[in-house]
C-alpha positions as CSV (number, residue, x, y, z in Angstrom):
1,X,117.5,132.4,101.3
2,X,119.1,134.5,98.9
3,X,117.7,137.3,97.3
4,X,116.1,136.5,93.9
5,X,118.1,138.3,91.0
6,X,116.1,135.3,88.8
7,X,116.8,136.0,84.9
8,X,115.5,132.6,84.3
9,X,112.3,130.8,84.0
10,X,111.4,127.9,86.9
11,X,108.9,125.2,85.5
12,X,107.9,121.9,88.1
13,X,106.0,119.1,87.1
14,X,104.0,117.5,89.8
15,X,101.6,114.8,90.2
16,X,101.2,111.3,91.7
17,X,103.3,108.3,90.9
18,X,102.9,106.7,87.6
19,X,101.1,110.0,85.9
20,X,104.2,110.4,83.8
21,X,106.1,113.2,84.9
22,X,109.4,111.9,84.5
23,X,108.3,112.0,80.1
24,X,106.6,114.8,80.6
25,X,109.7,116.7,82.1
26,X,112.2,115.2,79.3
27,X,109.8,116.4,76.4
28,X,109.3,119.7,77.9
29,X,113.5,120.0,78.2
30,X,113.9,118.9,74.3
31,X,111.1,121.1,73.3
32,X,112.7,124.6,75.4
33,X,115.9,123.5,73.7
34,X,114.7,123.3,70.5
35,X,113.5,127.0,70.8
36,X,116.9,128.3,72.1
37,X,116.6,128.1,75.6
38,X,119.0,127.3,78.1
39,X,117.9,124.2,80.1
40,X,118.7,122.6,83.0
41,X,116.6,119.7,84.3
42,X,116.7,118.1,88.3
43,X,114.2,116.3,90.1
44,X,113.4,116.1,93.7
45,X,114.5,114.3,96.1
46,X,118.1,114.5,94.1
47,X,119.6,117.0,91.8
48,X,122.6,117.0,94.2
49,X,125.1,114.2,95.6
50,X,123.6,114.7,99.4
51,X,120.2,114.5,97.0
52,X,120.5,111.6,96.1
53,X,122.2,110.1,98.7
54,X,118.8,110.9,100.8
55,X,116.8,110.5,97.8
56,X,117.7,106.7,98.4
57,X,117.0,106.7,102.5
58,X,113.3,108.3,101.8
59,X,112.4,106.3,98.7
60,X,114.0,102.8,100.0
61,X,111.2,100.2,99.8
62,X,112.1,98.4,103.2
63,X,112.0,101.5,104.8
64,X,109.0,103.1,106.8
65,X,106.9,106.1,107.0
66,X,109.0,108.6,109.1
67,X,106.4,111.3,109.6
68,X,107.7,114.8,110.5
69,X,111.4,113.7,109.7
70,X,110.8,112.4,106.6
71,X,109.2,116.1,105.7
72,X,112.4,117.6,107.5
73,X,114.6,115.4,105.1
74,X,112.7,116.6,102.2
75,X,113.0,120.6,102.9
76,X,116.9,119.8,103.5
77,X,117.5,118.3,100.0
78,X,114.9,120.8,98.9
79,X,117.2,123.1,100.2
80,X,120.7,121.9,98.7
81,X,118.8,121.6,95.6
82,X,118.2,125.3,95.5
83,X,121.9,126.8,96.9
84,X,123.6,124.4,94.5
85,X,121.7,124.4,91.3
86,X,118.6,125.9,90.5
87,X,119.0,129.4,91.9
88,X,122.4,129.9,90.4
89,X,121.2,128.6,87.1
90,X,118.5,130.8,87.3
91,X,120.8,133.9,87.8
92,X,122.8,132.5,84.8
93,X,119.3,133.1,82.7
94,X,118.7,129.4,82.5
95,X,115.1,128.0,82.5
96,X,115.1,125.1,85.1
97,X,112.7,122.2,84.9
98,X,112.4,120.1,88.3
99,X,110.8,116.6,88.3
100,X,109.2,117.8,91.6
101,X,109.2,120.4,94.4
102,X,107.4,122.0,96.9
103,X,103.7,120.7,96.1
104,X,104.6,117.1,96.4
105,X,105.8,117.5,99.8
106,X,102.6,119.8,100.5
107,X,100.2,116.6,99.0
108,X,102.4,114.0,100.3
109,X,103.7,114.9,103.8
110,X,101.0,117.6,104.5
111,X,98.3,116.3,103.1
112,X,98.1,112.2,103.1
113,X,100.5,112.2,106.2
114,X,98.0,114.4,107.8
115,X,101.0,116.7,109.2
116,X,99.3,119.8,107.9
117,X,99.4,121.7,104.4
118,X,100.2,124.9,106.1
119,X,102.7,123.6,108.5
120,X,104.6,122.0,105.9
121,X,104.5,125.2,103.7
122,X,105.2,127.1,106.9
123,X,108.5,125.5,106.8
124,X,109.1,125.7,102.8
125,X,108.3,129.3,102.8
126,X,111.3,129.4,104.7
127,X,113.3,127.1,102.7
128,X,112.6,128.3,99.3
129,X,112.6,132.1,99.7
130,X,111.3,134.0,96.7
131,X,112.7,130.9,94.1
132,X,109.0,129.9,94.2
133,X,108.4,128.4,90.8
134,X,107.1,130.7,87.3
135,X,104.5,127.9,86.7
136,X,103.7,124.0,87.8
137,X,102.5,121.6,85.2
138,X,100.0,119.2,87.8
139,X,99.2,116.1,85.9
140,X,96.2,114.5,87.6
141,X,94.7,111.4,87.1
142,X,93.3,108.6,89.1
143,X,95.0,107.0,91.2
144,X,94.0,103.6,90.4
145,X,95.1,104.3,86.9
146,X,98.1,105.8,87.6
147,X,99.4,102.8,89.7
148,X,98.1,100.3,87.0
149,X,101.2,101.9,84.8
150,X,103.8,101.3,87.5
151,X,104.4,97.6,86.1
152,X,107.9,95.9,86.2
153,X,110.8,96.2,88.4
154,X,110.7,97.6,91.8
155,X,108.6,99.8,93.8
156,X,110.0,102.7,95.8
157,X,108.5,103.5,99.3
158,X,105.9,105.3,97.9
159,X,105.0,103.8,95.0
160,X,104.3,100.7,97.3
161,X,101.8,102.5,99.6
162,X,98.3,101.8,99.4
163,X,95.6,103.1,97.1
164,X,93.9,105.1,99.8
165,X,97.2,106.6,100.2
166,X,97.4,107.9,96.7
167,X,93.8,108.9,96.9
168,X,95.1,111.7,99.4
169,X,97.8,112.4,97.5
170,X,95.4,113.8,95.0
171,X,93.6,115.2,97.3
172,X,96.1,117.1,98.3
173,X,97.3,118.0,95.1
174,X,93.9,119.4,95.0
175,X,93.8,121.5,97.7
176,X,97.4,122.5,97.1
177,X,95.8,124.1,93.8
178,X,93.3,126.1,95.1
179,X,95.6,127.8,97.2
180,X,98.1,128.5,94.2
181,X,95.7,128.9,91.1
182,X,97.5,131.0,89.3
183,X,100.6,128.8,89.5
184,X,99.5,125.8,89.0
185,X,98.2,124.4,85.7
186,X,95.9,121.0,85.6
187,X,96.3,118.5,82.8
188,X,94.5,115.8,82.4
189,X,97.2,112.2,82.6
190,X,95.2,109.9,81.3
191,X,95.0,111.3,77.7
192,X,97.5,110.0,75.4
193,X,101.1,111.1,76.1
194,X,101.4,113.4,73.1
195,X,98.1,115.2,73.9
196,X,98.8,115.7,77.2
197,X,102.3,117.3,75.8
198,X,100.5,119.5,73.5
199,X,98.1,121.2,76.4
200,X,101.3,121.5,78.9
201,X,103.0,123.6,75.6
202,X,99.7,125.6,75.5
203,X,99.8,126.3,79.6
204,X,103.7,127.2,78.6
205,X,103.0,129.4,76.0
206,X,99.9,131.0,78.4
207,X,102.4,131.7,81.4
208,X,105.3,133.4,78.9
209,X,107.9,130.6,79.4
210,X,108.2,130.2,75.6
211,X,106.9,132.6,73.3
């Protein structure tokens, strides 16, 4: 991976499907724009056209579970995403914000796959370099909640697995915090959407991404 000449700043915004991370991520770009900065936004899988094209194999609903592949397929758009946009914009002194990265596949794949935390960061490490993000915005809330919000239209892969499934997501998620506390910031996702905002601006101002 390419040495890291970072002017940037490199916020993610994790947590388990239907906490809101998608708003979450478009509020936090608006509100670095609206204090000067230069934003780019991704999300992951994606950000790329090989991305998204894979983005639709791993998320397809009448697909299955592919195990160690599907965490494979996830460090190789993990990987495009980097080269083509987020370390280059970084150089540039852009702050990127990335709908996703490196924890999900540590909660998801490591964690409630049962592959193994450490092998799957084993294989990031390698991926990703020193473009580790500045800080990660982890919205947690229960899963039962959090799928209760997922109403109307159709359910990815994920998004269709079972509650027990999600339950290790967080548990993961968990885990994946204690081993990076510094980097990682909790919120909690069931407060209203505009208080959940304001403490993510507070964990911002904290870490030095906006002043």
């Amino acid at each position: 991976m390419a040495r890291n000449l970072r002017k940037g700043k490199f916020i993610t915004i994790e947590g388990p499907d239907g906490a809101g991370k998608t708003t979450q991520a478009e509020k936090i770009v608006q509100y670095l724009k609206s204090k000067g900065k230069r934003v780019i936004s991704t999300r992951e899988p994606g950000g790329t056209a090989l991305g998204e094209q894979l983005r639709k194999v791993l998320l397809d609903p009448e697909g299955s579970p592919v195990s160690n592949a599907e965490a494979l397929i996830y460090a190789a758009c993990r990987a495009q995403l980097l080269e083509r946009m987020v370390i280059p914009a970084l150089r540039e002194g852009f702050t990127v914000v990335c709908d996703r990265f490196v924890d999900s596949s540590l909660a998801y794949q490591g964690w409630a796959r049962g592959i193994g935390i450490n092998r799957i960061l084993q294989l990031n490490k390698w991926v990703i370099g020193s473009y580790w993000p500045d800080i990660t915005i982890l919205l947690d809330v229960d899963p039962a909640v959090s799928l209760g919000r997922l109403v109307g239209g159709r359910k990815d892969r994920l998004e269709s697995e079972a509650l027990e499934f999600h339950q290790k997501v967080r548990e993961g998620y968990m885990k994946v915090r204690e081993m990076f506390p510094d980097r990682i910031r909790i919120i909690d996702a069931s407060q209203p959407a505009d208080e959940v905002f304001r403490q993510i601006v507070a964990e911002l101002e904290k870490a030095g991404v906006v002043e």
